[in-house]
N, C-alpha and C positions, 0 to 999 in steps of 0.2 A: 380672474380667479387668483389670490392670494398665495403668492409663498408656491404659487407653480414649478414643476421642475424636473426634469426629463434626465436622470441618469443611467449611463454605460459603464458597467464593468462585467465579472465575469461570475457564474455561478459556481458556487462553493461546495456542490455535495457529491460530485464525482472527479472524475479525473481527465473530462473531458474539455474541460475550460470554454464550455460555451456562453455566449455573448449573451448578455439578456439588460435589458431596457427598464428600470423602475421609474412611475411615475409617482411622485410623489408631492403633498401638500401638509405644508408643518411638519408635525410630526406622523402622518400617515401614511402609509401606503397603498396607491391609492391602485397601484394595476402591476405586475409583472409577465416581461413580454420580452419576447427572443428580439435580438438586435439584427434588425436585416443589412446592416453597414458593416458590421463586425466580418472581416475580410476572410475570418477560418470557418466560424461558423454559419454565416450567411443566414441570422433568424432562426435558427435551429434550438430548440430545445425541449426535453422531454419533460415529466409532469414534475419531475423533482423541483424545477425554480421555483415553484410557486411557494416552496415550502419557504422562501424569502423572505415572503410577507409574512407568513402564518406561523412561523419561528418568532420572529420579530414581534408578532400580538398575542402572540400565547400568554395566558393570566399564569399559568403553571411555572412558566420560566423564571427564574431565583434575579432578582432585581441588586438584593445586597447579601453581606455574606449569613449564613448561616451558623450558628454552636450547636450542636446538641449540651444539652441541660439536663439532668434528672426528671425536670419533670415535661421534656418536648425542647421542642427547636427553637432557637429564640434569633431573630435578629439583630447584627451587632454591628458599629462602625467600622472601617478597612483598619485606623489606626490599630483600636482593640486586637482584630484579627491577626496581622501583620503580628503584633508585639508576640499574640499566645502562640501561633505557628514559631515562630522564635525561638521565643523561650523551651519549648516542648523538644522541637530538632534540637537542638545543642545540648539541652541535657538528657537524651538518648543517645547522642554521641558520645558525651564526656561520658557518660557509665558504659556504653558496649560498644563503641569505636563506630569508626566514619560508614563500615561497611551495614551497619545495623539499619542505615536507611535506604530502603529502595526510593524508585521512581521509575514510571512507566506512563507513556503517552498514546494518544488513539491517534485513529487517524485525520479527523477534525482540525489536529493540529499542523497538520502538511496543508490546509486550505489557510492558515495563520500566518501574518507575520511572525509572532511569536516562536516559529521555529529556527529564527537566527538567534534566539537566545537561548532554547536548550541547552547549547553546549555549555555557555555561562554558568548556569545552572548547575551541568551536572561536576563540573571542575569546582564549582563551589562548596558542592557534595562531598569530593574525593571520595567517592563509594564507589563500590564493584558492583553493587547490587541497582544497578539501571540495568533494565530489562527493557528487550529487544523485540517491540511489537510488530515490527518485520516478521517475526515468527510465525502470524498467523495469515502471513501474504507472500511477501516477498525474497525473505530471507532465503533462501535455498539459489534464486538468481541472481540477488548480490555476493556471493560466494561466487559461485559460479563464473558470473561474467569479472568479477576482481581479481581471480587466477587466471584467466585467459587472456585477458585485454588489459589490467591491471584497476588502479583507482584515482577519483572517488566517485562511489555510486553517488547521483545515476548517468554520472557523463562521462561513462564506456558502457553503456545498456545500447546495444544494436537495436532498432527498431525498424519495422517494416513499412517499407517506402509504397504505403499502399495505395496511392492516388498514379501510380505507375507501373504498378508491378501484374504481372499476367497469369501470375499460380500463386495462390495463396494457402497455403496448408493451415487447416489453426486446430492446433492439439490440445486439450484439456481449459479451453478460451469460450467466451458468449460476448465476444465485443460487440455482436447487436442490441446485448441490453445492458453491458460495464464500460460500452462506450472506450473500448478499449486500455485495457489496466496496463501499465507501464507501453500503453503507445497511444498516446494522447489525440484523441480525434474527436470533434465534436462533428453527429450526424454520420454515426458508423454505420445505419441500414443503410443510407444514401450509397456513402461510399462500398458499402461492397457491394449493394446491388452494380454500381458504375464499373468493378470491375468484372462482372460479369457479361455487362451493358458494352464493353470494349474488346468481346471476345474473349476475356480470362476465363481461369475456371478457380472457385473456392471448392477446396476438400477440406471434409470437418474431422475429426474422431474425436468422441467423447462418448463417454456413460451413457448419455442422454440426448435425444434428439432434441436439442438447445433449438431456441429463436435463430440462431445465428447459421444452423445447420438446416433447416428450413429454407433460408435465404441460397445457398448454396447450389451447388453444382452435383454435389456427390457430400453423403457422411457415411460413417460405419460407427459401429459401439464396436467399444473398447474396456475391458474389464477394468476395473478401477485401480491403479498404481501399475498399469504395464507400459506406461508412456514408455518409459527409458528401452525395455526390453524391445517396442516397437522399433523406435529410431536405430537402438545400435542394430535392428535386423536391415534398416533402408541402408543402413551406413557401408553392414557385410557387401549388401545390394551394388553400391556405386562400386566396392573394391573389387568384388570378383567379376562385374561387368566392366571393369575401366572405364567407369563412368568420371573419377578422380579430374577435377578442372578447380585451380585455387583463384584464379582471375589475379584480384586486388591483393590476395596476400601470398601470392606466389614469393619464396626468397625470405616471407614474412613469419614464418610458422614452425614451430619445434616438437618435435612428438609423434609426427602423422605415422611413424615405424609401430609405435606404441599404441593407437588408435587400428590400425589397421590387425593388430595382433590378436585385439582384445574382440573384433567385430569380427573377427574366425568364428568365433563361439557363440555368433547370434544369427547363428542361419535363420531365414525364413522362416523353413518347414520346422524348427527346434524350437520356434517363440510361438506359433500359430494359434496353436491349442491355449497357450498360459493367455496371450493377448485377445481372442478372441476376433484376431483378422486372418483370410484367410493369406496363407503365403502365396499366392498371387498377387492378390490385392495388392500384399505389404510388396513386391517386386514392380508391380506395373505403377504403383504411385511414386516408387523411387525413380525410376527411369521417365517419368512424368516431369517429376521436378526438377531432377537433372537438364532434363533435355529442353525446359520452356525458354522461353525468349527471355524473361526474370522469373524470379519466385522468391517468395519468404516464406521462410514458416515460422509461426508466432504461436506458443506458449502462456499459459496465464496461470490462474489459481489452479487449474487442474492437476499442472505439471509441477506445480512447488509442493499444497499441503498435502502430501501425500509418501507412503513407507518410502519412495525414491525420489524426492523432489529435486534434490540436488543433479543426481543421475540424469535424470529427467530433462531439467534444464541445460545440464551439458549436449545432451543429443540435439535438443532444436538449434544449438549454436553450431554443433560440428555439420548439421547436415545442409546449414546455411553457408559453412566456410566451404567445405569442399566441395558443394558446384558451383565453387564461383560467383557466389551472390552475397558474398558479402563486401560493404564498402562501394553499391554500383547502384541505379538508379530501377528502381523496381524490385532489388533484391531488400536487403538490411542495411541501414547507414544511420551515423552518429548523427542527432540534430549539432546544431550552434544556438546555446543558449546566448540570449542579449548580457542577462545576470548570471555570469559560471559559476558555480560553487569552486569549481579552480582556483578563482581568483581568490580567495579564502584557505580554501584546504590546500592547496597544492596540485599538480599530478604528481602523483607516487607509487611506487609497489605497492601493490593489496597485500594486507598484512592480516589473518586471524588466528584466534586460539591462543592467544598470547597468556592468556591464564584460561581456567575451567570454569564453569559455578559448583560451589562449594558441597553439592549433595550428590549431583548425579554427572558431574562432569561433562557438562557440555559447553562448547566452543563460546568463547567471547568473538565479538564482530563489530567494529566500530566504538570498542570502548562498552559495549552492552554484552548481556550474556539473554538466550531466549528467554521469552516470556513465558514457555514453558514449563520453566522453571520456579515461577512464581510460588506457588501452592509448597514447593518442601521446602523453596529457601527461606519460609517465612514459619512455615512448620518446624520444623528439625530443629533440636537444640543443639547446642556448641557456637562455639566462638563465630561471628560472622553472623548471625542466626538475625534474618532483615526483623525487626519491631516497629519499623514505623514507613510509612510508603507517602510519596507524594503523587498524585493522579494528575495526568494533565489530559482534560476532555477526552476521557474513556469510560466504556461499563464492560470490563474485564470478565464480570461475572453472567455477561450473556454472549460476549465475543471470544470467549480464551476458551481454550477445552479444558473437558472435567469442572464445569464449574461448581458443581457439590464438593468438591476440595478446595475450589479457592475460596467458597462461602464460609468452611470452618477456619480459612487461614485471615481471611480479613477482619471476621467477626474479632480474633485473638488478634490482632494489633493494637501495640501500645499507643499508638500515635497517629492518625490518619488525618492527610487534609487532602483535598479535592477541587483544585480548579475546573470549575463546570458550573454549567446554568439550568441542571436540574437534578431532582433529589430523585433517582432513579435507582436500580436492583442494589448498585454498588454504593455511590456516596450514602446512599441512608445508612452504612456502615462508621461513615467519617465523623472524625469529631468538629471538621469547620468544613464549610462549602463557600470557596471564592468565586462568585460567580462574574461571568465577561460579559460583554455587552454581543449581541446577536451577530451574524455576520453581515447585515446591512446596515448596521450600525459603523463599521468599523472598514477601512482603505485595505489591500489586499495585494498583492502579487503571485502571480502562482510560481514562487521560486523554485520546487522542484520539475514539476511538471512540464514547463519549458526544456527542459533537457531530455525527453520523451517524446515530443510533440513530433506528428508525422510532416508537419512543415514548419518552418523555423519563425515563430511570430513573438511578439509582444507585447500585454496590454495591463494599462493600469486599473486597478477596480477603483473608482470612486466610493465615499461614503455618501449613502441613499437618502438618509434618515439621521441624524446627531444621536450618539447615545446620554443618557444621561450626566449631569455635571460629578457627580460622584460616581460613578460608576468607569475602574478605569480599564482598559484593555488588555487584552491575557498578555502581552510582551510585559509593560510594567510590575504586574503581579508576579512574574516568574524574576523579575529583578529585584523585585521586592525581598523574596523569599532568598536569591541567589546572595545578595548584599547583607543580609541577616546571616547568612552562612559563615559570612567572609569576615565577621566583625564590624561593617558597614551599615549598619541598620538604624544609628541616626543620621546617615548624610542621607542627602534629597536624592529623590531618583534621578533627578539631571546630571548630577555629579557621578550619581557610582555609571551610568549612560554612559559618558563622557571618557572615563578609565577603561570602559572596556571596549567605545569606539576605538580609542586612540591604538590599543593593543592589536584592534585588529586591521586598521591601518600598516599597522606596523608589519605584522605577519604578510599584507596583500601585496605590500611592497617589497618586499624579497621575494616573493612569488612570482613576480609582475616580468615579465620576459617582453613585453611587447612596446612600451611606453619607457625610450631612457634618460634619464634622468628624472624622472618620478622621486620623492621625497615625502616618506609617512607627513612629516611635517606642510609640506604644499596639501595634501587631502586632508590634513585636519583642518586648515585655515580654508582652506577650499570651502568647504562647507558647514564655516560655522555660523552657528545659528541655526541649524538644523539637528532634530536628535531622532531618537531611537529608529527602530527599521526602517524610515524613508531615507534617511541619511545612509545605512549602510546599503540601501540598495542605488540610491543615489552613487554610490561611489564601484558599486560591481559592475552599475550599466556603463560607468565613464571605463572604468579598467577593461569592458570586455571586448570581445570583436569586434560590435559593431560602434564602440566607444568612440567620445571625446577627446580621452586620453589628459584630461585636464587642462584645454585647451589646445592641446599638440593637434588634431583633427577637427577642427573647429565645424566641420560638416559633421560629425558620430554626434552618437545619441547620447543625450542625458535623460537624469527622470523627468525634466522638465519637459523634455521632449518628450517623452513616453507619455506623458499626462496631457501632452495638450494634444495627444491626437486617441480621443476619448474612447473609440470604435475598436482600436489594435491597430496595430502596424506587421503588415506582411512583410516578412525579412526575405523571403523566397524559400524554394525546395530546397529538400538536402540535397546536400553536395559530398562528393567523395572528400574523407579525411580521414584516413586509417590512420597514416602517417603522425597525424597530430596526436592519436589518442595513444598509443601502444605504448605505453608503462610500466612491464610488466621488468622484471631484476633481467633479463635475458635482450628484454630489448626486443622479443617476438611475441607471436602471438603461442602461448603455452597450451597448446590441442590437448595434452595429458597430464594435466594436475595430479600429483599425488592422492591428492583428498578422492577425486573420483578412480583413479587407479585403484585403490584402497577399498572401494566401496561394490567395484563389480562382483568378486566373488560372493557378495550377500545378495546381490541380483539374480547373478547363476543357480542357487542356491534355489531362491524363489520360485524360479521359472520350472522347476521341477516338483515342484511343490503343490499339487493341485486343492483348491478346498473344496471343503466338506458339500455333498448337496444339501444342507436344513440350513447353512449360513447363507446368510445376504452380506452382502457390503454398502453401504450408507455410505453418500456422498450429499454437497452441499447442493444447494442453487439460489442462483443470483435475482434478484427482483428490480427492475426498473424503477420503482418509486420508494426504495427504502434500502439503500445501501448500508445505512446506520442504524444502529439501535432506538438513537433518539428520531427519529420522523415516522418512529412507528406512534408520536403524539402528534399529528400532524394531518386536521382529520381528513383533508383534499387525498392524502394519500394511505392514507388504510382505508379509504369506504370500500364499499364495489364488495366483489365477493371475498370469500378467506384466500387469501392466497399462501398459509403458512398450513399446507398438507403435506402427509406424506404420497408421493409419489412410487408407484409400483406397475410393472407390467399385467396385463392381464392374466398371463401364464403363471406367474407369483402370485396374485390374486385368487386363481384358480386352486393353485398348490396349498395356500394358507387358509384357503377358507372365510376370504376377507371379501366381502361386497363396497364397490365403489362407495362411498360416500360415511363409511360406518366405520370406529374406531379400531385402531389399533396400539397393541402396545410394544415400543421398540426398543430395546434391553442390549447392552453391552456390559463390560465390564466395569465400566464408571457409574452405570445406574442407568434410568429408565423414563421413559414419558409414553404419554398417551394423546395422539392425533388422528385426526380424521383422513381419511385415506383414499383418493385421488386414483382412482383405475386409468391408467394411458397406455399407448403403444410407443410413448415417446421416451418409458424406458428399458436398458438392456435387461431382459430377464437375471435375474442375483443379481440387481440391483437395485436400492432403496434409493430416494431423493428427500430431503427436507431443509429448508435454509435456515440459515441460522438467526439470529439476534434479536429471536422472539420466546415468549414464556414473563409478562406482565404480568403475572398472577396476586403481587406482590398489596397487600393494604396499606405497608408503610413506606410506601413514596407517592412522590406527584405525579403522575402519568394517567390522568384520569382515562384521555383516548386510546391511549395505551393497552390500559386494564381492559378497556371493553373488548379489544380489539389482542386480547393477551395473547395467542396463539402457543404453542410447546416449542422449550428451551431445548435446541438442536446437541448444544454443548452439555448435556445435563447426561450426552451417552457417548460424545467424543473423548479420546484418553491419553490426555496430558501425559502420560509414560509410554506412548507409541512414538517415538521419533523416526523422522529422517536422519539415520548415523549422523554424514556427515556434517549437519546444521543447528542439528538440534531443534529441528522447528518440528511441531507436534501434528500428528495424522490427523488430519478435518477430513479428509476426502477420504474413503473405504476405509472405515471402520468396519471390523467383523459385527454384526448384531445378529439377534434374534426376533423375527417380528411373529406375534401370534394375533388373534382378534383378543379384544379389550374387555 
């Protein structure tokens, strides 16, 4: 058989990094298949891989770049495109200054190499206006875990040591179908069936009787945004019982007078009613968790997009420090990434809010301000007022909330270009479409993801299939555009490569604590003749733990090594490292951040707040075969039946007048859609379900499977001006709506 060929890397559309097997001949693909050698996943994988192949042969997918024209779309050479992106940024710059250009990236891009050059990028920019797509996920935990434990996310994020642990609490989470979101595990039903299978117990609380609560031991519904109000009642729980045990950060911790203060005022019996648990419950699962042999409790989207995310997340970390579970094997513990982003960024104090954005004052974080914000900083007139945006693989307009205001905000931009490989809700807005070549086209490492992982491994993604000779990779593209910024935009891309390896050489090397006598100089010549992201990963694997050190441990791992052990390499369990991670200006672990000190009287406040009986609260849910927007073209995984309904209780059903299967129409303050309506017992009465990143209705894009398969746009009644105070990231989760029949 000709041009046969058995590749191992790892799949690209979650955050589970499981191992999958392409077979492929020439340019085909001829089968994809879980990797049964793959040492984390063990052949594990859900129906999302197959989207591998069917990404990769999709005729919809943008080959070269795209212009919009007067009279339709025309395709145009990279040089062409390159030059008018160019040309177009600089002079929106020179007339309304550096800030007039946003940029904004999805999440596609975290499965990219391409995310070691963002920063390039946006320093090339010098704008303010990079907006922080964490805001529709994560943002509220990296806050969070960077005043307690310090920075850089995500290596001080605690994650639960779940292949050991004996109590597993999971609050506003479905790691049986997100495969677990900042705690990286492929084959999450396995796993937590195993810790059930070893005597543990999993307790769920959430909105809705999730897959993962199913799986389970015990769940309870929980009204939508009382996570925080829950936790500081377990928390009052451990103080007035002396349940109080710090284990691993006993000596390590500042605040607990301040924490304990504040957990006076969330007795049981005082949250019961707001939270919907009763105060039993919430006492007997405190003294549960306390008293196991290990436990973690693990948070997800529930606990972040929501009026307390931040709050929120602070609870699941303090109730993991103060029984002593955190830092210990079965409770929460830091992985060791192979590639640290350490070795690059630093460990340093978490720093945010360093400035506002410009309309509604909300917190910058990492140099971004939320994405939130998107729709008025591009709306609003005055100085700063964004004009032109650059997209790096996002559809904002089916993922971001309120998207009937970012639709009039994109439409009125001066300038839009869109690296992406499909002309979907959003780029049909842009004036040029760069498109990348598919991700089995293209080598891979999962650089953040590694620092999540519930055991410490690392593997390299081969490319499956060669992408086209003209067609070049999203890192080059974004150095394209970075170098054009810079005044660079006739040197080759090896050169400006080159400048800004050597810079971050430089930067790894005053970093660099463990390897001495290291010399930016020795890792340039080290690895010349090597360029873009292989080389800079090339040189994190040598600088990291388990490194070479540039020869100094001539047994550590380089990429060469990573590569030639094609399966993964098991690095082993986490291991206790409190000690290594604690960054924070004090030098402890900060139990009471201002930001959340700050923010509980708006909780208190809440909790006495009861709503209306004709309001529902709408919350998201998660789909196992379409995390993304884009594989809603993807036709293995939209067949079968609808799965983009709204979700309602019987007793809501009953109330509203809505028969299973028959439309409704669901109305907030941002505006309204109409969906088909799903009768279950799976959710909490005044509560609605519907997921988001669907609503294809659209004739001017390519999304043919899409369009068939359109379903109603979730965001079209979530509201871009509902924040989390302290984050600034925007309510996706219990939105007040109104649901009637259609």
């Amino acid at each position: 058989m000709p041009d046969h060929r058995a590749v191992s890397r790892v799949c690209p559309f979650c955050e589970a990094t499981c191992g999958v097997r392409i077979e492929a001949e020439g340019d085909k693909i001829v089968s994809v298949r879980g990797d049964r050698d793959d040492p984390f996943s063990r052949g594990f994988i859900c129906p999302k891989a197959y989207g591998l192949k069917e990404i990769y042969e999709d005729p919809e997918r943008l080959r070269r770049p795209l212009k919009r024209t007067p009279s339709g779309w025309r395709e145009i050479g990279w040089e062409e495109a390159y030059r008018e992106v160019r040309e177009r940024l600089l002079e929106i710059r020179k007339k309304h200054g550096n800030n007039a250009i946003g940029m904004y990236s999805g999440n596609p891009v975290v499965h990219d190499m391409s995310f070691l050059y963002m920063t390039a990028l946006g320093r090339a920019l010098a704008s303010r206006s990079v907006f922080n797509a964490s805001a529709i996920d994560t943002l509220p935990k990296e806050i969070q875990t960077g005043l307690m434990f310090g920075g850089p996310f995500p290596a001080t994020v605690p994650v639960p040591d779940i292949d050991r642990t004996s109590y597993l609490l999971v609050i506003g989470a479905n790691p049986a179908v997100s495969h677990g979101s900042l705690m990286t595990m492929p084959d999450a039903p396995g796993r937590l069936k195993r810790v059930i299978a070893r005597g543990g117990r999993i307790v769920v609380i959430d909105p809705r009787r999730t897959e993962t609560a199913k799986l389970a031991t015990e769940h309870h519904f929980i009204r939508p945004g009382a996570d925080a109000a829950l936790l500081l009642a377990m928390i009052n729980t451990l103080f007035s019982e002396d349940l109080i045990k710090l284990g691993a950060a006993q000596g390590m911790v500042d605040g607990i007078d301040k924490v304990e203060s504040i957990a006076r005022g969330f007795a049981p019996e005082a949250v019961a009613e707001y939270c919907g648990v009763s105060a039993a419950d919430i006492r007997r699962i405190a003294r549960e968790f306390a008293g196991a042999e290990s436990a973690a409790c693990y948070g997800r989207l529930g606990t972040c997009v929501q009026e307390f995310g931040t709050l929120a997340s602070w609870g699941v970390d303090l109730l993991n420090i103060l029984t002593g579970n955190l830092d210990r094997p079965g409770g929460v513990m830091f992985p060791r990434a192979a590639a640290p982003v350490t070795a690059i960024a630093g460990a340093h104090p978490f720093e945010f809010g360093r400035w506002r954005s410009r309309v509604s004052g909300q917190p910058e974080v990492a140099g971004m301000i939320p994405s939130s914000t998107m729709a008025e900083e591009i709306l609003t007139p005055g100085d700063g007022q964004v004009r032109a945006m650059i997209l790096l693989m996002t559809n904002p307009l089916r993922s971001a909330a309120n998207s009937g205001e970012l639709e009039a905000a994109f439409s009125s931009l001066d300038f839009l270009v869109a690296i992406d490989f499909y002309l979907n809700e959003t780029t049909r807005h842009a004036d040029l479409i760069l498109p990348t070549p598919s991700p089995a086209e293209q080598p891979n490492y999962e650089f953040g993801l590694y620092h999540l992982s519930v055991r410490n491994v690392s593997k390299w993604s081969a490319v499956a299939v060669p992408p086209p000779s003209d067609q070049p990779p999203a890192w080059e593209v974004m150095l394209q555009i970075a170098a054009g910024m810079m005044g660079l935009g006739e040197h080759q891309v090896r050169e400006v490569d080159d400048v800004i390896f050597a810079q971050m050489a430089q930067s790894a090397v005053k970093k660099n604590t463990q390897w001495k006598g290291l010399t930016a100089e020795e890792v340039v010549t080290s690895l010349a003749g090597a360029a873009g992201p292989e080389r800079i990963f090339d040189m994190l694997i040598r600088l990291g733990p388990y490194g070479d050190g540039f020869g100094r441990d001539p047994s550590g791992l380089t990429l060469a090594k990573v590569k030639a052990a094609p399966h993964g390499i098991d690095l082993g369990p986490l291991e206790p490292r409190l000690s290594e991670i604690i960054n924070t200006r004090s030098g402890k672990i900060e139990l009471a951040p201002a930001a959340m000190l700050d923010d509980v009287p708006r909780l208190s406040a809440r909790v006495g707040q009861p709503g209306t009986a004709d309001q529902m609260l709408l919350i998201g849910r998660r789909n196992l075969r379409t995390s993304n927007s884009f594989m809603h073209n993807l036709p293995s995984l939209v067949k079968g039946r609808n799965r983009c309904t709204l979700q309602i209780s019987p007793t809501d059903a009953a109330r509203l007048r809505i028969a299973d299967g028959a439309a409704a129409r669901v109305t907030s303050r941002a505006g309204s859609v109409v969906v088909p309506v799903e009768v279950t017992d799976d959710l909490m009465p005044g509560v609605a379900s519907l997921p988001h990143g669907w609503g294809h209705n659209l004739e001017d894009t390519r999304l043919s499977v899409a369009r068939a398969h359109a379903g109603a746009n979730a965001n079209a009644v979530t509201d871009n001006h509902a924040y989390d105070v302290a984050s600034g990231t925007a309510v996706l989760f219990g939105t007040p709506v109104t649901i009637e029949p259609a």
